[in-house]
C-alpha positions as CSV (number, residue, x, y, z in Angstrom):
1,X,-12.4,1.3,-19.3
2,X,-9.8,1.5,-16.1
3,X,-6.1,0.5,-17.0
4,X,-6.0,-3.0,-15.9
5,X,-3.9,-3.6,-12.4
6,X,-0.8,-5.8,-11.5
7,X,2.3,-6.2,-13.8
8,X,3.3,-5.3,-17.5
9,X,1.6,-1.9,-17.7
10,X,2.6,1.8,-17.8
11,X,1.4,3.8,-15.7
12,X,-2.0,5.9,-17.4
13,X,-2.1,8.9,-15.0
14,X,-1.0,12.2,-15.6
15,X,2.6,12.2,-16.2
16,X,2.5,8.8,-17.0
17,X,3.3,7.8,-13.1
18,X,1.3,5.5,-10.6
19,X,2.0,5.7,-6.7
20,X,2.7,3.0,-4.2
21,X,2.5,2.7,-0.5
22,X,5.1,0.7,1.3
23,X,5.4,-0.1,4.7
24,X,7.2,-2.2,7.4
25,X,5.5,-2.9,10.4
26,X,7.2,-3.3,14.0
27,X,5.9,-7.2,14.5
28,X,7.2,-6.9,18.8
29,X,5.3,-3.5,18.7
30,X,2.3,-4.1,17.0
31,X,2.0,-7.6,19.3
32,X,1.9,-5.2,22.1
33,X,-0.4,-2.4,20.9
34,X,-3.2,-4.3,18.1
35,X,-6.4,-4.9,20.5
36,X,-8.0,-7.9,18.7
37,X,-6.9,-11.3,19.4
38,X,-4.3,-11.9,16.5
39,X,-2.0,-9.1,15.2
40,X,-1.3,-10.8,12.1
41,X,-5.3,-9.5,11.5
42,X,-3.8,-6.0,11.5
43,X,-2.4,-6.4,7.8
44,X,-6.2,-7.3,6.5
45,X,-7.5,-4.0,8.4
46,X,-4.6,-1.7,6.5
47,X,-5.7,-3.8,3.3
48,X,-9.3,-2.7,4.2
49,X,-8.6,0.9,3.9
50,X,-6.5,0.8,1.4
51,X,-8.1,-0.8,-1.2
52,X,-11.3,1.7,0.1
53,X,-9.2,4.4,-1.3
54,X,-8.2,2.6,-4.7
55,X,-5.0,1.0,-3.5
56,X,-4.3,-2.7,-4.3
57,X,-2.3,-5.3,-2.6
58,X,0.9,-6.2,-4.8
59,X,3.2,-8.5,-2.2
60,X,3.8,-8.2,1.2
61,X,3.2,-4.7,2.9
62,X,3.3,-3.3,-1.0
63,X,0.2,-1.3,-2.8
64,X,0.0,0.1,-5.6
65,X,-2.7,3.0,-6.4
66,X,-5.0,3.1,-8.8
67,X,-4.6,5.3,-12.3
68,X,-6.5,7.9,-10.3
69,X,-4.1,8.2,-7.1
70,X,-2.2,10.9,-6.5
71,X,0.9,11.7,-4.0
72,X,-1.6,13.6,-2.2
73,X,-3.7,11.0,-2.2
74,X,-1.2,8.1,-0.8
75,X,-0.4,11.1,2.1
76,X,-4.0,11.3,3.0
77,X,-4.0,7.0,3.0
78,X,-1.4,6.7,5.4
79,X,-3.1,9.9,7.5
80,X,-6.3,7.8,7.4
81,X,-4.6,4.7,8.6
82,X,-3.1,6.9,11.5
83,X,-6.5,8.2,12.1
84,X,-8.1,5.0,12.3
85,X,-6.3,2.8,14.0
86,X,-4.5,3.7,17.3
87,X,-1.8,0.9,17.1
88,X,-0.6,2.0,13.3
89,X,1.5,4.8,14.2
90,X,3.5,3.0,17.2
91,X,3.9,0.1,14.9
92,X,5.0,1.7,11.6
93,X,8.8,1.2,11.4
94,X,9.0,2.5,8.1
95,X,6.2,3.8,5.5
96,X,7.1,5.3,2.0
97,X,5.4,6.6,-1.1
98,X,6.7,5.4,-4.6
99,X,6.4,7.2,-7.6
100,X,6.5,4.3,-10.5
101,X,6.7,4.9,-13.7
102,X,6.9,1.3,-15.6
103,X,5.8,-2.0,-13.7
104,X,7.3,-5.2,-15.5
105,X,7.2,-9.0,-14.4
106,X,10.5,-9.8,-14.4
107,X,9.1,-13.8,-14.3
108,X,9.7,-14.6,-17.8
109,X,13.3,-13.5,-17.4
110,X,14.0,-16.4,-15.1
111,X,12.2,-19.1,-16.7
């Protein structure tokens, strides 16, 4: 059975890590450049691939990689997104991999 997703888990892959994607996308840019009506629609095609390739969504432009994922394999994500979409590189302000090696809701804390 696969590690469950989402909070309060350690990371099962070797190494005991899990990768993340994060991005931040140029909104004035990607308004210019995204050929369907809506660029706000741009966020569920990124989701699309991504969660093809064993990412899921977190929060915001975060995703966090299956038990499976590798560094290469968050490289070859974001070269896929490039690949696919002509408006992704223009519009990318800012994309990072994260190596994580604990995930904890930090919810109960505040309540």
């Amino acid at each position: 059975m696969n590690a469950p997703f989402g909070h309060n888990r350690k990371a099962s892959n070797a190494g005991g890590r899990m990768y993340a994607i994060v991005f931040d996308l140029d909104t004035a840019t990607l308004e210019q450049t995204y050929p369907n009506q809506s660029w706000r629609n741009a966020y569920q095609d990124i989701r699309r691939v991504l969660e093809d390739r064993g990412f899921e969504w977190q929060q915001g432009s975060t995703y966090f990689g299956n038990e499976n994922i590798t560094a290469v394999d968050c490289v070859l994500a974001a070269q896929e997104l490039k690949r696919t979409y002509q408006w992704f590189q223009p519009s990318v302000r800012d994309i990072r991999m994260l190596r994580i090696e604990e995930n904890n809701d930090l919810g109960p804390a505040l309540g």
